[in-house]
N, C-alpha and C positions, 0 to 999 in steps of 0.2 A: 817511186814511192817515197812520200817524206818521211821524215824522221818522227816517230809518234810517240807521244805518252801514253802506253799502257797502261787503262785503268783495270789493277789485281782487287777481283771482288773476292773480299774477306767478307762471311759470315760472324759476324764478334759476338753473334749471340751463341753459338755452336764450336766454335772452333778461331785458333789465336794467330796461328799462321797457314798457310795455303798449301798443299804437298798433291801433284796428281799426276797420272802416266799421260806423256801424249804421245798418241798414233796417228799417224799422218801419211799420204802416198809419198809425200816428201817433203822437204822444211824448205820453202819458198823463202827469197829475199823479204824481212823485213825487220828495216832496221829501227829497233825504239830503243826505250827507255821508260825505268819508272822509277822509285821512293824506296821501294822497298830492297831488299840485299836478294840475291837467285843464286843458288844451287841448282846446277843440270849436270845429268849423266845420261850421257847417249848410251841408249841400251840397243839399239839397233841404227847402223846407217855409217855414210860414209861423207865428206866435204869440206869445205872451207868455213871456217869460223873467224868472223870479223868482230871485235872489242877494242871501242876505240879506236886507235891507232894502228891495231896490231895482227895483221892475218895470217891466217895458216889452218894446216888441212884439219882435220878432225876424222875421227874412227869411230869404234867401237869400246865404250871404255872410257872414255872424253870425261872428264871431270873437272867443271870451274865453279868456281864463289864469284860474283860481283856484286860490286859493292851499288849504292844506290847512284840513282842519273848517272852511271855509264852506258853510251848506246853501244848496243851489240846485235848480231843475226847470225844464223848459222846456216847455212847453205847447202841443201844436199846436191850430189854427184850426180848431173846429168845421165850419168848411166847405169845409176842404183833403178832398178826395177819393184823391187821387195818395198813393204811400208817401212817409214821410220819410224823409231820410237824412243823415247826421253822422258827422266822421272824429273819433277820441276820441282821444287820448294823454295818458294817465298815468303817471308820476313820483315816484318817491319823492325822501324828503331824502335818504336813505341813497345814491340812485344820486348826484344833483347835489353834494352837499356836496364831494366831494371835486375837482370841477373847479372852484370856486367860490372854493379855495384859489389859485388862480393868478391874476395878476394882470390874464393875457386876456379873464377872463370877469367882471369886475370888474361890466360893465355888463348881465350878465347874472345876477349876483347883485340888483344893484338893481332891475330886471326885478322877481325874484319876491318879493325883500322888499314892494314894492307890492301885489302883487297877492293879499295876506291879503283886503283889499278885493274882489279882484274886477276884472281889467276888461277893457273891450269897444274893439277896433280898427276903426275904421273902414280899407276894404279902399283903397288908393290903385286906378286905374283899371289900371294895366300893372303892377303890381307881382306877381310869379309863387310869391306866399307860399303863395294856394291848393293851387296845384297840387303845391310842396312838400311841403306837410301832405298832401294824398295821396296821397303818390307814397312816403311812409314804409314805409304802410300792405306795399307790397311789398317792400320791404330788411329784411335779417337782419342779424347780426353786427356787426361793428365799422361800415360801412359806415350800418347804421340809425343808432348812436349819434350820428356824426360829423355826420349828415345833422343827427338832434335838434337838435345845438348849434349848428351853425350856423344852424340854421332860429332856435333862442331868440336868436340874436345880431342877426338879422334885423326879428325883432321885437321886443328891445328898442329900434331905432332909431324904433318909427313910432312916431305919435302914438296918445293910450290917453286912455279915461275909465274913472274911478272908478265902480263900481258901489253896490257896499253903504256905507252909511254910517260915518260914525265911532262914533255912535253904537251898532252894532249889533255888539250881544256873543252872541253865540249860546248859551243857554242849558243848559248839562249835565246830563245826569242823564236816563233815562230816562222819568221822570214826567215833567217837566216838557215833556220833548220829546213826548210825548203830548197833552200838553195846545195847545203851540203849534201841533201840528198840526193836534187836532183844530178850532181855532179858522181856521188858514186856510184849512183844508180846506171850511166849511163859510162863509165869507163867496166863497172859489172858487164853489159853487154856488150860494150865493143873492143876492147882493151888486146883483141888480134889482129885488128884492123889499126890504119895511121891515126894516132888522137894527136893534133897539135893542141899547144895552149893557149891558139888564138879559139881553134875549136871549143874546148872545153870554157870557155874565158866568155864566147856568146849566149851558150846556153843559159848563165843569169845575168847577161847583160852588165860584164863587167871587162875593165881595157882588162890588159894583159897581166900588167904592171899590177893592178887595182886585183884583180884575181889572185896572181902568185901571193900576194901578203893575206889575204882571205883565205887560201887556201891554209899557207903552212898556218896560221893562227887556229883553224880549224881542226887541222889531222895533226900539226907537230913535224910534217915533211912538206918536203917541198911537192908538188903535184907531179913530176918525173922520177920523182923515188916511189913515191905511193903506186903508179902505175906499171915501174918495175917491180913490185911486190907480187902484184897481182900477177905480171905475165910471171914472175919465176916461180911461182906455188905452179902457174897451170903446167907449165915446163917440167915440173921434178913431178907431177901425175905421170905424163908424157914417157919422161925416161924409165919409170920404174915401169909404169904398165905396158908400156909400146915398146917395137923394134925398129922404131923408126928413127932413121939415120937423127943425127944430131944438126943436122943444119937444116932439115924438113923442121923440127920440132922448134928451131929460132926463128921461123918467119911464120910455124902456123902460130906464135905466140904473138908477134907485132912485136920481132927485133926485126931492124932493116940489114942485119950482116951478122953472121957467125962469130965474126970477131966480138962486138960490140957482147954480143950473148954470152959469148964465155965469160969476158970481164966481167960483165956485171952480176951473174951467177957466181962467181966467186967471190964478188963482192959480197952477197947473199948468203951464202951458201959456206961462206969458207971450204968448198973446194970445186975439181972441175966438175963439167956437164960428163964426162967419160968417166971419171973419178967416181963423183954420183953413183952415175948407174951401174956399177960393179957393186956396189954394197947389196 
């Protein structure tokens, strides 16, 4: 699947920005982008979430800002059964700009200046921010907006981490968005099996050489670190949810040696695959 701009239909004759629950059997790969800034909270579901640069598992609870033209997807668990479901609000500059001129929302501009990166709040335990973000879903008019900013004032108070890199420039142009895609798309499904970089390097018809510089220009890593991301998210599923020896768990991920998988899991991971899975 390429990389797509999502066009978010806003009603401007009814309503300023977009806010609605999605239910799904499950959130299929796709990776886009659009204009507009998104708030998601996973209200149900379990998987990996890709922004940018930057991957890692996602739960229940899952709460991100991104800012505009960052591509993201979020991926449900092959072995979630149950639907998913997520409350979306989208955002234009066009609606925010102009409350952003006052000096009450000062801390609400620097909110979404960050968040070109991308980033993910952890939920405090009593804090009623969820239920905020759902409860939009039902308010019209002035009422929803007011609710908006206050909810963004709320969150720009909590603590945030950075998602996508500094590194990562998202590459323009439709080719090229072709191209990125069809490379992540295809280390997505094979990434337990051997991927050389001559492999991954044919698929858009580029040497080797000519790839590795496309590559890191595109994600910010080099395409054997991006690939070790990938196998060590499916690896730390593995440990936590299986009993399965730790050297099964390095080759069903596409390491060629246990050794190799430790090191590079702690490279990851700051600590061991046994260390790991004691917590």
């Amino acid at each position: 699947m390429k990389l797509q701009l999502e066009q978010v239909r806003i009603n401007k004759q009814s309503q300023s920005f977009l806010c609605y629950t999605l239910t799904v059997p499950t959130f299929e790969f796709y990776w886009h982008y659009h204009p507009e800034y998104e708030l998601t909270l996973i209200v149900k579901g379990k998987g990996k979430r890709l922004v940018g640069d930057h991957y890692e598992d996602f739960a229940e609870g899952d709460l991100v800002l991104l800012g505009p033209h960052l591509p993201h997807t979020w991926i449900g668990d092959s072995k979630e059964k149950d639907a998913y479901s997520a409350v979306v609000i989208q955002f234009s500059k066009e609606f925010i700009e102009p409350f952003l001129l006052l000096p009450e929302f000062a801390d609400i501009g620097k909110l979404l200046a960050r968040s070109t990166s991308g980033l993910y709040f952890p939920i405090p335990k009593r804090t009623k921010v969820p239920e905020a973000i759902s409860a939009i879903t039902q308010l019209h008019g002035v009422e929803a907006v007011t609710t908006l900013l206050s909810l963004l004032h709320k969150i720009s108070k909590m603590k945030c981490q950075l998602l996508a890199s500094d590194y990562f420039q998202p590459l323009k142009g439709k080719e090229n968005e072709k191209r990125v895609n069809k490379v992540f798309q295809y280390v997505q499904h094979h990434f337990k099996s051997k991927i050389s970089i001559s492999k991954a390097a044919s698929l858009i018809h580029l040497s080797e050489s000519a790839f590795c510089k496309f590559f890191k220009k595109a994600s910010g890593k080099t395409f054997s670190d991006y690939l070790n991301d990938i196998r060590v998210a499916h690896a730390s599923v593995l440990l936590t949810d299986t009993d399965k020896p730790i050297a099964s768990i390095a080759f069903e991920c596409g390491f060629e040696s246990q050794t190799y998988f430790n090191r590079v899991f702690y490279k990851k991971k700051k600590t061991t695959p046994r260390e790991f899975r004691r917590w």
